[in-house]
DRENKEGU-27834 format. One record per residue (C-alpha): residue number from 1; x negated, y negated, z negated. Coordinates in nm, 4 decimals. Each point is the difference from the previous one (the first is absolute). Example, Ala and Ser with C-alpha at 12.3 -4.5 7.8 and 13.67 -1.06 7.14 Angstrom:
BEGIN
{1 {-1.2300 0.4500 -0.7800}}
{2 {-0.1370 -0.3440 0.0660}}
This chain:
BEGIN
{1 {1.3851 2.0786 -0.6060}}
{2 {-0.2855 0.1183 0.2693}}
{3 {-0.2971 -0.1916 0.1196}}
{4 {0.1444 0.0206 0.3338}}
{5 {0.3724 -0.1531 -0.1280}}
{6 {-0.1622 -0.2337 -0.2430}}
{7 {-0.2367 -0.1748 0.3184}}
{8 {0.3223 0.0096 0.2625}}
{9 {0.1578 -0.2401 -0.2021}}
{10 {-0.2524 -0.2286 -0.0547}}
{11 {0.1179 -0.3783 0.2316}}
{12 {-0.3195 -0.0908 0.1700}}
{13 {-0.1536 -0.2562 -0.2246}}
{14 {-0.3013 -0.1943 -0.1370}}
{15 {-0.2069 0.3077 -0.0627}}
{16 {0.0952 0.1582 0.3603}}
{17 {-0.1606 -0.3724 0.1764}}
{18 {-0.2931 0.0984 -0.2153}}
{19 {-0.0084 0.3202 0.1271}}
{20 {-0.0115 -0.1479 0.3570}}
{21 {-0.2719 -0.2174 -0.0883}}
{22 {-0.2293 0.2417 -0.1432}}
{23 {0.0020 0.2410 0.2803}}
{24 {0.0376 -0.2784 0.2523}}
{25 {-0.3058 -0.1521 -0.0736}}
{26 {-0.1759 0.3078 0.0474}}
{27 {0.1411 0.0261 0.3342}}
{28 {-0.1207 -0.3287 0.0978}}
{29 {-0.3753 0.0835 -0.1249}}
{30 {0.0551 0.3262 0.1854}}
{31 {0.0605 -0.1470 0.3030}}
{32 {-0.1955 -0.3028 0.0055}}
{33 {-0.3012 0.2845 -0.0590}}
{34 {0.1312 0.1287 0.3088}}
{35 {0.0018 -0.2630 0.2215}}
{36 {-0.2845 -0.1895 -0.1320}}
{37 {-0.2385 0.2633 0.1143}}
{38 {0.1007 -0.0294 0.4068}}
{39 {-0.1064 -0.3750 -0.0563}}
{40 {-0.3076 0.0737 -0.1741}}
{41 {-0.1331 0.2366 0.1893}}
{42 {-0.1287 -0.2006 0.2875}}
{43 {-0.1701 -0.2011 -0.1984}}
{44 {-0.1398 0.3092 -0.1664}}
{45 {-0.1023 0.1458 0.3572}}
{46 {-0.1790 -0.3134 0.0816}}
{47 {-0.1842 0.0056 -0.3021}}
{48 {-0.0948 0.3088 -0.0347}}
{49 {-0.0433 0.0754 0.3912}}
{50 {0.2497 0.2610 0.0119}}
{51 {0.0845 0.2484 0.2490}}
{52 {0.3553 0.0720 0.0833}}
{53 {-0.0810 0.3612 -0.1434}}
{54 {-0.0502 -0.1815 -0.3305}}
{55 {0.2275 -0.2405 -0.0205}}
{56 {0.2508 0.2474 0.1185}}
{57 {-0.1166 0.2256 -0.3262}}
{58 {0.0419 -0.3276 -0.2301}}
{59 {0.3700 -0.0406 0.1661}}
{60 {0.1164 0.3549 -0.1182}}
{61 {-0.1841 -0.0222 -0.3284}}
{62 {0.3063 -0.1050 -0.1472}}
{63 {0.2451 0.2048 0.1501}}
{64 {-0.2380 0.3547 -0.1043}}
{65 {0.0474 -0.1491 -0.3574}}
{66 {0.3758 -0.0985 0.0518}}
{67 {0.0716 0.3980 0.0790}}
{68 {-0.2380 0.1500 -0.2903}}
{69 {0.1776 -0.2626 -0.2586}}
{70 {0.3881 0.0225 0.0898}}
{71 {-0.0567 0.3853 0.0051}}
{72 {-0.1483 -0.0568 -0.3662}}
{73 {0.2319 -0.1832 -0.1349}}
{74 {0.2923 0.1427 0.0845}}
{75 {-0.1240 0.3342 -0.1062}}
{76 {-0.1294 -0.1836 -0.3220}}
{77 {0.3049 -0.2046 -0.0155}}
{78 {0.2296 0.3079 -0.1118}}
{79 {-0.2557 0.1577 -0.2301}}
{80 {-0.1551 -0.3177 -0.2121}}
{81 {0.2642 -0.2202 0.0336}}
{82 {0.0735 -0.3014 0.2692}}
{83 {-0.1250 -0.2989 -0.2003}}
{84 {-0.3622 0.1249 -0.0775}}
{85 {-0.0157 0.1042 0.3850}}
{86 {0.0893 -0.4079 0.0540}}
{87 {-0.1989 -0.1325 -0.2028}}
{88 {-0.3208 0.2094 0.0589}}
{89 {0.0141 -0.0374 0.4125}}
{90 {0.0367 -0.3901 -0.0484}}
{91 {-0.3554 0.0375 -0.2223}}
{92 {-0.1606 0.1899 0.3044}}
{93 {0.1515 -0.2007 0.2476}}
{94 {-0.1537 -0.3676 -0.1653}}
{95 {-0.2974 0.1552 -0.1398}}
{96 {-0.0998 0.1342 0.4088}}
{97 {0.1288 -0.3533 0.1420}}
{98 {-0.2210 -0.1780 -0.2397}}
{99 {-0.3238 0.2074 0.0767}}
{100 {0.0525 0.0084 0.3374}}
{101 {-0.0322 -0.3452 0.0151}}
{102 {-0.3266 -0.0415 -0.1070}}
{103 {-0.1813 0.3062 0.2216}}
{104 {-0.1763 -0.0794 0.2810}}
{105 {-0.0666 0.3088 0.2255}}
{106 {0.2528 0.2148 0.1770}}
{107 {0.0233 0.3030 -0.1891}}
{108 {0.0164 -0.1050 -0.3368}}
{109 {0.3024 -0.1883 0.1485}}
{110 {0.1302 0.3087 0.1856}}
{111 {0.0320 0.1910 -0.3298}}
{112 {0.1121 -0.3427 -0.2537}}
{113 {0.2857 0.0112 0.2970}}
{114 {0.1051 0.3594 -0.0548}}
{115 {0.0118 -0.0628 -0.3581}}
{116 {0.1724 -0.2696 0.0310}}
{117 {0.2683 0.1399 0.2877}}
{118 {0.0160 0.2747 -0.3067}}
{119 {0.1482 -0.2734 -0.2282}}
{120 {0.2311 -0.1527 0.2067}}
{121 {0.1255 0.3092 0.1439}}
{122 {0.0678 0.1693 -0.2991}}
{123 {0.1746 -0.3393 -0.1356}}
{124 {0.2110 -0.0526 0.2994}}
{125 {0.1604 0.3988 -0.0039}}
{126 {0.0344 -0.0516 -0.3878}}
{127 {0.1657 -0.3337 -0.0676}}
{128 {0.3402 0.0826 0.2442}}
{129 {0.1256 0.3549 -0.1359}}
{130 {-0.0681 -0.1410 -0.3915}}
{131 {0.1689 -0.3167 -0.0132}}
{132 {0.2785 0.1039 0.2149}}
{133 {0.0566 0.2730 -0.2873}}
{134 {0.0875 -0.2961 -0.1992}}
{135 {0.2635 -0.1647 0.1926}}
{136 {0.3694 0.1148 0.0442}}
{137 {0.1004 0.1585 0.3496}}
{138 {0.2643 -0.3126 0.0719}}
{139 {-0.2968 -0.2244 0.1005}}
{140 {-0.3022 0.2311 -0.0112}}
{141 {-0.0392 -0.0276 0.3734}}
{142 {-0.0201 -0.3759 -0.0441}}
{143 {-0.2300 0.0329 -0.2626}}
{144 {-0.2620 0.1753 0.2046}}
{145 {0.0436 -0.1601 0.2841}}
{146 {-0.0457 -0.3468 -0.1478}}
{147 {-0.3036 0.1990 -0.1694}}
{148 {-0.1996 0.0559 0.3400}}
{149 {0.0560 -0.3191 0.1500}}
{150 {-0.2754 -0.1227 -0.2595}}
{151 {-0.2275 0.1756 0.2432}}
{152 {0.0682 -0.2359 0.2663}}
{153 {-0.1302 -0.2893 -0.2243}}
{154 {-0.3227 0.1584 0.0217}}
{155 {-0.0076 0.0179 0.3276}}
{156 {0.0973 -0.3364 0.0685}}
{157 {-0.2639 -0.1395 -0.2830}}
{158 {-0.2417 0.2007 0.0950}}
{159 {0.0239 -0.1572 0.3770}}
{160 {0.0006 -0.3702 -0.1461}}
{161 {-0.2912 0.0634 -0.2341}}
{162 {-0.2044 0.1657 0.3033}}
{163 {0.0761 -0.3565 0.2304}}
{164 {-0.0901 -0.2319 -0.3387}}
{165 {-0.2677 0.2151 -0.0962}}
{166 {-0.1956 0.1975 0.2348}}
{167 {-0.1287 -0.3030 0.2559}}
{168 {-0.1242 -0.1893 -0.3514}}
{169 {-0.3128 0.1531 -0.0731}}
{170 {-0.1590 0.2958 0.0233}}
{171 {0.0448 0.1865 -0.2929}}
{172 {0.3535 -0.0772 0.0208}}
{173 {0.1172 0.3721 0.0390}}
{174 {-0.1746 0.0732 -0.3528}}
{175 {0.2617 -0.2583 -0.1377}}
{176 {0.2888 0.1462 0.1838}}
{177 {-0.0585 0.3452 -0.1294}}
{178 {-0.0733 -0.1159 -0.3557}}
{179 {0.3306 -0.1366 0.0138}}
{180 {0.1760 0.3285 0.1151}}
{181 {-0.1664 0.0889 -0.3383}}
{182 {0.1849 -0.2538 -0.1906}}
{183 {0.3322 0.2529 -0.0868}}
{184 {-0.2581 0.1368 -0.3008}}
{185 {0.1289 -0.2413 -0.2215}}
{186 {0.3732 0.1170 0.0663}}
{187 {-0.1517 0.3149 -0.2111}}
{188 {0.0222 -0.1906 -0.3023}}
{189 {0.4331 -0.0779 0.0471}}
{190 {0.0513 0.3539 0.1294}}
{191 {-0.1482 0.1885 -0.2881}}
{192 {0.2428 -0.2288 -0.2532}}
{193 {0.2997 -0.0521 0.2249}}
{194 {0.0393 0.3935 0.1982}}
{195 {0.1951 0.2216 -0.1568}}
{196 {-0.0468 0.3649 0.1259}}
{197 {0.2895 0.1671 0.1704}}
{198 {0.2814 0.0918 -0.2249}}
{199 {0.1362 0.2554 0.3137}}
{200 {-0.3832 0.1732 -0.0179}}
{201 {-0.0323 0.0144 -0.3832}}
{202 {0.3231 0.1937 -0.0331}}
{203 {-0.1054 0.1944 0.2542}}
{204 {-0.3288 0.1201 -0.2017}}
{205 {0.2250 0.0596 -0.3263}}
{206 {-0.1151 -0.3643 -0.1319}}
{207 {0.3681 -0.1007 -0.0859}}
{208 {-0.0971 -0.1801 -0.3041}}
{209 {-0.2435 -0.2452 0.1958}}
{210 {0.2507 -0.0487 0.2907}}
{211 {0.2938 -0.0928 -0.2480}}
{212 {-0.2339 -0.2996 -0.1915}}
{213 {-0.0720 -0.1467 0.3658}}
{214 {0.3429 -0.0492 0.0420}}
{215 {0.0915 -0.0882 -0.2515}}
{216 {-0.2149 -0.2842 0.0505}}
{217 {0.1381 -0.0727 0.3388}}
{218 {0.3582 -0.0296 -0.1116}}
{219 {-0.1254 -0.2278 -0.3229}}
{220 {-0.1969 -0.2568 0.2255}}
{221 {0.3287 0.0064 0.2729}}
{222 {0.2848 0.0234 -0.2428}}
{223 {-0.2824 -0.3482 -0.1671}}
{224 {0.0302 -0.1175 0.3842}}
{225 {0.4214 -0.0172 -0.0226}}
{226 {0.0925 0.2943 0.1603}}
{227 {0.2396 0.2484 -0.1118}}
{228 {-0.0739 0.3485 0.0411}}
{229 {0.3037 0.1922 0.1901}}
{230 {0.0684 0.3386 -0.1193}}
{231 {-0.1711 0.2589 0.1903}}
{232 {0.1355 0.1874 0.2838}}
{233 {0.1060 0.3770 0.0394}}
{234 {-0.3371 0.1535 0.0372}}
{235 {-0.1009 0.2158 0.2638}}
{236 {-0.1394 0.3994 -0.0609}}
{237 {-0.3584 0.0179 -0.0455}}
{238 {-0.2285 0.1860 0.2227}}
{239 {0.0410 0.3743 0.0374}}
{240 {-0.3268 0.0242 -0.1521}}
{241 {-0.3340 -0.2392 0.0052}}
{242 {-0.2136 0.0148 0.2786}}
{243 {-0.2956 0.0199 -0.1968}}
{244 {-0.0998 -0.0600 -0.3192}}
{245 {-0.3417 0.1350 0.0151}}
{246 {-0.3206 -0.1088 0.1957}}
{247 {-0.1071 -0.1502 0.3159}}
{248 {-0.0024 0.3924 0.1864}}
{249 {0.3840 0.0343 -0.1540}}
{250 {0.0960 -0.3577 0.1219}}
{251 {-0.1162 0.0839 0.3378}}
{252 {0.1122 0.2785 0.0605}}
{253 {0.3462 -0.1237 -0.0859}}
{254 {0.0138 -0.1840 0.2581}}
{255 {-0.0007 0.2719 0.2272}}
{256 {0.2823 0.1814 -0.2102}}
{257 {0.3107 0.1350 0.1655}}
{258 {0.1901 -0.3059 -0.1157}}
{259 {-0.2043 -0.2272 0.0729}}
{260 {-0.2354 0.0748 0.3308}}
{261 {0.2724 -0.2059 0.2283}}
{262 {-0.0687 -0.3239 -0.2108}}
{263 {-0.3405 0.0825 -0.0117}}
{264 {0.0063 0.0397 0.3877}}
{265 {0.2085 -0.2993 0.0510}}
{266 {-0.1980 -0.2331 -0.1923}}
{267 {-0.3640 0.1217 0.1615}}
{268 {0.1481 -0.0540 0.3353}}
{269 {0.1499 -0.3142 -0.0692}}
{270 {-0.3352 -0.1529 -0.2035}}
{271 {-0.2421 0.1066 0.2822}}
{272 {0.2260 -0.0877 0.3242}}
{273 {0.0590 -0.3755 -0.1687}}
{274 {-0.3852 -0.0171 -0.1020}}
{275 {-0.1380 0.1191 0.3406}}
{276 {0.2220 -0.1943 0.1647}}
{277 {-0.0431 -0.3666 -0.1730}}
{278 {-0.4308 0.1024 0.0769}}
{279 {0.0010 0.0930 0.3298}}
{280 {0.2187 -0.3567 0.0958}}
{281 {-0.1966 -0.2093 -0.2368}}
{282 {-0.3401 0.1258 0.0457}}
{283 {0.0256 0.0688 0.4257}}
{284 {0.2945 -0.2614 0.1056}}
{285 {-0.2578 -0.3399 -0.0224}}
{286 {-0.2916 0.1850 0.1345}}
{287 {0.2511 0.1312 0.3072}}
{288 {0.1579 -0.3175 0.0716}}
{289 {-0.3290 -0.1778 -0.0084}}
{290 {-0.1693 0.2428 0.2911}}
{291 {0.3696 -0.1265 0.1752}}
{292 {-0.1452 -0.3806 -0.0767}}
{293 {0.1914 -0.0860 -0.2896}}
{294 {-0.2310 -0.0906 -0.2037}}
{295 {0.2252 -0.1779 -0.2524}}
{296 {-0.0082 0.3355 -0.1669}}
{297 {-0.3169 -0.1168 -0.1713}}
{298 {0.1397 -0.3031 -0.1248}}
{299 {0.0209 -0.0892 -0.3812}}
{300 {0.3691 -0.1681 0.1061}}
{301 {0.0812 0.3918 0.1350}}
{302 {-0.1532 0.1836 -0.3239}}
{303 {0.2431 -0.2552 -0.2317}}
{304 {0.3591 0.0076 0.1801}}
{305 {-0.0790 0.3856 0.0219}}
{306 {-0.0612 -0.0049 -0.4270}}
{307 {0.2769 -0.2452 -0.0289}}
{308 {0.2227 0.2460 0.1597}}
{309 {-0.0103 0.2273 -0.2508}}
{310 {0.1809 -0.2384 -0.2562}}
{311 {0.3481 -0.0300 0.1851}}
{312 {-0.1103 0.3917 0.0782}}
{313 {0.0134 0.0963 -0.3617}}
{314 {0.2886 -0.2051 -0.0970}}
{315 {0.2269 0.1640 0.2461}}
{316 {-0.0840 0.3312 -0.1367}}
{317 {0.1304 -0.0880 -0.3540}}
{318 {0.3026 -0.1100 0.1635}}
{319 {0.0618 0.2795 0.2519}}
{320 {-0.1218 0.2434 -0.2318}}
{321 {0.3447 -0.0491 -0.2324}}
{322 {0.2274 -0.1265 0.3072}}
{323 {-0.1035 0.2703 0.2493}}
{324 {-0.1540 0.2533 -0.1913}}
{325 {-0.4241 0.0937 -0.0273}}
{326 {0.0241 0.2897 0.2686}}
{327 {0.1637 -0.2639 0.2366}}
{328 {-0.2027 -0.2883 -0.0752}}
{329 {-0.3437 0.2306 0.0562}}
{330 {0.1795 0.1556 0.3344}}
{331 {0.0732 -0.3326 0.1162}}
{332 {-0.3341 -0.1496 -0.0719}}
{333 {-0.2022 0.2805 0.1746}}
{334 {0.2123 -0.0321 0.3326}}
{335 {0.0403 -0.3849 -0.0053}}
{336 {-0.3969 -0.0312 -0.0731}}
{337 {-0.0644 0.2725 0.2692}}
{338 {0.2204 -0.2391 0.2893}}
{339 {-0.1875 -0.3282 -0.1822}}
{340 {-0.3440 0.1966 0.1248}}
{341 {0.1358 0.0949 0.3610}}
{342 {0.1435 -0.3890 0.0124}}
{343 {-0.3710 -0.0702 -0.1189}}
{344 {-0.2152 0.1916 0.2284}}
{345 {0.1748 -0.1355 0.3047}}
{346 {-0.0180 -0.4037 -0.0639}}
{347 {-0.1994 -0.1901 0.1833}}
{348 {0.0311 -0.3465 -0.1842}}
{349 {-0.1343 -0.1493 -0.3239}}
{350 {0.3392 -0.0761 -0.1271}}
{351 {0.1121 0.3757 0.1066}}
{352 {-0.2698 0.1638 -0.1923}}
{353 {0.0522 -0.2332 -0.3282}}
{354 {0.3624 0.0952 0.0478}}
{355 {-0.0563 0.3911 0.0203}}
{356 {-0.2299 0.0134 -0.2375}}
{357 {0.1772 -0.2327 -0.2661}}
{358 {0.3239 0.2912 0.0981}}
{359 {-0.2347 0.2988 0.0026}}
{360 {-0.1451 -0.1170 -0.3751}}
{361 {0.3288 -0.0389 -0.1251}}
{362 {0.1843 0.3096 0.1248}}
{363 {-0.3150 0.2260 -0.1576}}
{364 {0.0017 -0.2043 -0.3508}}
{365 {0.3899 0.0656 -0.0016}}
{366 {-0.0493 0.4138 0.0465}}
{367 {-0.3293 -0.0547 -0.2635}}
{368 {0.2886 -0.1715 -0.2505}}
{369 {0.2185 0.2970 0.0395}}
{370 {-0.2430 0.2618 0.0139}}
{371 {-0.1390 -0.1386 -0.3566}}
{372 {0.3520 -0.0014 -0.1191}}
{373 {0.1217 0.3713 0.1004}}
{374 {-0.3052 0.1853 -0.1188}}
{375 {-0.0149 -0.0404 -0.3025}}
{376 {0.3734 0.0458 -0.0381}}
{377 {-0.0112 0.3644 0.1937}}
{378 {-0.2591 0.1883 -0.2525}}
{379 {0.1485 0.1270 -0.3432}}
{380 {-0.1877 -0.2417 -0.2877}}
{381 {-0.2140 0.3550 -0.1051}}
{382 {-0.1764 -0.0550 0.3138}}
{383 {0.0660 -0.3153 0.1902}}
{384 {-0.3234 -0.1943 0.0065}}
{385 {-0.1575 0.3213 0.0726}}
{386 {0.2673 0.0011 0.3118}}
{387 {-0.0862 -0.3297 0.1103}}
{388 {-0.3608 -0.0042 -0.0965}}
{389 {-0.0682 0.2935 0.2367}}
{390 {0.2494 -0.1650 0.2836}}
{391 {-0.1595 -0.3356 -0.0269}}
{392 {-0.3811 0.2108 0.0788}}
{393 {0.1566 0.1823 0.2305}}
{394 {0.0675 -0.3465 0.2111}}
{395 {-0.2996 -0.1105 -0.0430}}
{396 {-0.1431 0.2813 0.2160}}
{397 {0.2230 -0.1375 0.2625}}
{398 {-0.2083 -0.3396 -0.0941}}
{399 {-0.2976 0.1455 0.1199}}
{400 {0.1113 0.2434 0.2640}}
{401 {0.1457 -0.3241 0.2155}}
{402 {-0.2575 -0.1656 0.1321}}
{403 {-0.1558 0.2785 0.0550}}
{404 {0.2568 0.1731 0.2218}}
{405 {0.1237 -0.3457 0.1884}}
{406 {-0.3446 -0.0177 0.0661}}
{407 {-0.0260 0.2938 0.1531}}
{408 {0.3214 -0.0161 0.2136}}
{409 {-0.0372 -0.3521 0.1004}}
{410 {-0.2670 -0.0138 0.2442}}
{411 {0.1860 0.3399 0.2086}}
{412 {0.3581 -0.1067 -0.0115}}
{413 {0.0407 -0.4218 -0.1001}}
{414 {0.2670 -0.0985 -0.2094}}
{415 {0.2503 0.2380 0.1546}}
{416 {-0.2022 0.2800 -0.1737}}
{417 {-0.0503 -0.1911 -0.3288}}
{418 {0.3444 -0.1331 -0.0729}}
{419 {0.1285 0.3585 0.1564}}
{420 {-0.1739 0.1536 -0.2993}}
{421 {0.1001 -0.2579 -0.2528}}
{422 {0.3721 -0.0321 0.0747}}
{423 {0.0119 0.4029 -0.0583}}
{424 {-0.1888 -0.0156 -0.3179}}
{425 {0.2358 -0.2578 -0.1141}}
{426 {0.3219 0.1820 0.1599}}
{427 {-0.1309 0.3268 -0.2103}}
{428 {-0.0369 -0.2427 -0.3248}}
{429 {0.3867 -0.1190 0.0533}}
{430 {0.0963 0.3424 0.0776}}
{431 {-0.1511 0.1765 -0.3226}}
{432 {0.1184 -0.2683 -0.2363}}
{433 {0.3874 0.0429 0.2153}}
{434 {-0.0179 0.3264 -0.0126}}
{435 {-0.1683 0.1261 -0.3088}}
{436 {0.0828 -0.2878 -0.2652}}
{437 {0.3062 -0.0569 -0.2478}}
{438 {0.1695 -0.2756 -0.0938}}
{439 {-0.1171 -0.1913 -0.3039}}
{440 {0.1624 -0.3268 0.0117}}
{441 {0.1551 -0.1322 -0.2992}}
{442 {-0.0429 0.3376 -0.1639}}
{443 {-0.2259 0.1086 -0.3245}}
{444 {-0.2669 0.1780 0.0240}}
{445 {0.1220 0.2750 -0.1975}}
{446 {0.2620 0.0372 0.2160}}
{447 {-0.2390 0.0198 0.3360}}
{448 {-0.1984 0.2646 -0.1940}}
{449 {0.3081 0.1956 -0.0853}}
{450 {0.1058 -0.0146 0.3793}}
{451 {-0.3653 0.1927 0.0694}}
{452 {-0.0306 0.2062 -0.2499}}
{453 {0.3336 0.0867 -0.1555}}
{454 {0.2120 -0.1022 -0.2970}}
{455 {-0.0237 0.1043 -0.3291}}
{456 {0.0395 -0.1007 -0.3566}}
{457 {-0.3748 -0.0374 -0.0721}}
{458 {-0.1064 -0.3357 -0.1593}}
């Protein structure tokens, strides 16, 4: 019996809900690091006597890390192995946080934040594609959509820390970021509890290793009360592997003949979603609040728009099984685009809670499903180098945003930037439409075969 049969079969159990904790609460760190920082920095600008050039540099500190570590750890992840790529961006992550907290000039915090964005970037584009190798395609979307709705909770605790926190006293952000460094004592259950990925070791001709970590799995759920079906009719293997040599090999296979359409698909899709959710989020208050709306600014604005996120997120792991990922990420880019347009032209408080709460939700639902179909779409040879390099490749749309609404703002309004948004996001639906495959309820074996071929290999 294969790897791939022997991990179909498997009911979702004990050790799956362990699973989802794990790489939940690395999620949650990840994005209470993320949101804790807009918070801070004020205070740090006041402190420090800023200028916007500088505070501006120590806002995309974390997003020039976030690109160099998902690139890295994808490319790593396929090469060394998922779980030591997991456990050593969660050590750079804390280790930065912690440091950071205790600087107290403006460059040394510039560069503790790029280390740090390194961390949780290479963490977030790592944790998705290898725990999802773990669970069976019948509720796999679920899975990882329940999976990034963790990030939400960081969100959402990183805006009720800021209002406890941040008025106290005024070292107060030095507290809040040591805490974003608190995750370094999750080290100490990952290294005994997280197995490496029995779908990668077979891959790299470690079948021994693979077999004795499930065969712990079945022990501990067969111990649990559950009765192990027999396995399905498996599905042909893979033409051939994408690439079982280095990080040049890996790469390059991405741009294959077989599989430069997925490749193409899933940069689009990554960098019309990221640039996107960035150019609402970072120009939508400041917009609204030259039209006199200055709720925008409020800490009761900043939370419903986190809270959002949570139904967001859950609707995803629903919709991801019921309607499919490529609909539920289709769906979620044109609903959040009309959420923005609804946005941009209210002209109450209650109008503006309301869009934003819609336009939060609609972009956390396409984030659900985009987290979902990667990892699913990339043969297991290469598929945290394939969503590595797609998760960097959105982050360039993180920083190109506010850049570019910037630009086009002050000569054509909000015609010009929603215009240029709503096509982004119509060329995001339209690549995933019109390049994708279906995944749904199938193995990943079987969406590999679909790309590159059948054969008896494995």
């Amino acid at each position: 019996m294969s790897v791939a049969a022997r991990l179909e079969r498997l009911p979702f159990a004990r050790f799956h809900r362990r699973l989802l904790m794990m790489g939940g609460l690395g999620y949650t760190f990840d994005g209470l690091d993320a949101a804790v920082l807009a918070f801070v920095l004020p205070v740090l600008r006041t402190r420090w006597a800023l200028s916007s050039v500088q505070t501006g540099l120590l806002g995309s500190g974390t997003y020039i890390g976030y690109f160099f570590g998902a690139l890295l750890a994808g490319t790593l992840g396929d090469v060394i192995g998922r779980r030591s790529v997991m456990l050593w961006a969660l050590v750079i992550y804390c280790v930065a946080s912690a440091f950071s907290a205790l600087v107290d000039d403006w460059p040394a915090f510039f560069i503790l934040r790029i280390i740090a964005g390194f961390g949780t970037g290479a963490e977030s584009a790592i944790v998705a594609p290898f725990l999802a190798e773990f669970v069976a395609g019948r509720y796999r979307g679920r899975f990882t959509g329940a999976l990034t709705g963790f990030f939400s909770f960081g969100f959402v605790g990183a805006a009720l820390l800021s209002y406890a926190l941040l008025p106290a006293f005024a070292g107060a952000w030095r507290v809040e970021l040591l805490i974003t460094a608190l995750p370094i004592v999750m080290l100490l259950w990952w290294r005994r509890a997280l197995p490496e990925s029995p779908r990668w070791l077979v891959g790299r001709g470690r079948a021994a290793e693979a077999a004795a970590i499930l065969d712990r799995i079945e022990r501990e759920i067969e111990a649990d009360g559950h009765t192990l079906p027999p396995p399905a009719p498996e599905a042909p293997a893979p033409l051939a592997r994408a690439g079982r040599g280095g990080i040049l090999a890996n790469l390059a296979a991405l741009w294959s003949r077989k599989l430069a359409r997925i490749t193409a698909m899933a940069w689009i899709m990554w960098l019309s979603i990221t640039f996107s959710f960035y150019a609402f989020f970072t120009w939508i208050p400041g917009l609204l609040v030259q039209s006199g709306m200055t709720i925008t600014r409020s800490f009761g604005y900043s939370l419903v728009i986190y809270v959002a996120q949570i139904p967001g997120y859950l609707l995803s792991a629903y919709t991801n099984e019921r309607l499919g990922r490529r609909a539920t990420i289709t769906g979620g880019l044109l609903l959040g685009g009309l959420a923005a347009m609804a946005l941009a032209a209210s002209h109450s408080d209650r109008a503006i809670m309301l869009g934003g709460f819609a336009l939060s939700l609609f972009m956390s639902a396409a984030y659900g499903g985009i987290y979902a179909y990667t990892p699913e779409v990339f043969p297991t040879d290469i598929r945290t180098t394939g969503v590595g390099t797609a998760s960097a490749i959105g982050r360039l749309g993180a920083i190109a945003s506010p850049i570019l609404v910037g630009a086009i703002f002050p000569r054509f309004g909000f015609l010009g930037v929603f215009g240029m948004t709503t096509l982004v996001l119509l060329l995001g639906a339209a690549a995933v439409l019109l390049l994708g495959l279906p995944t749904t309820g199938r193995t990943l074996e079987e969406i590999a075969a679909e790309e590159l071929g059948p054969t008896a290999m494995r």
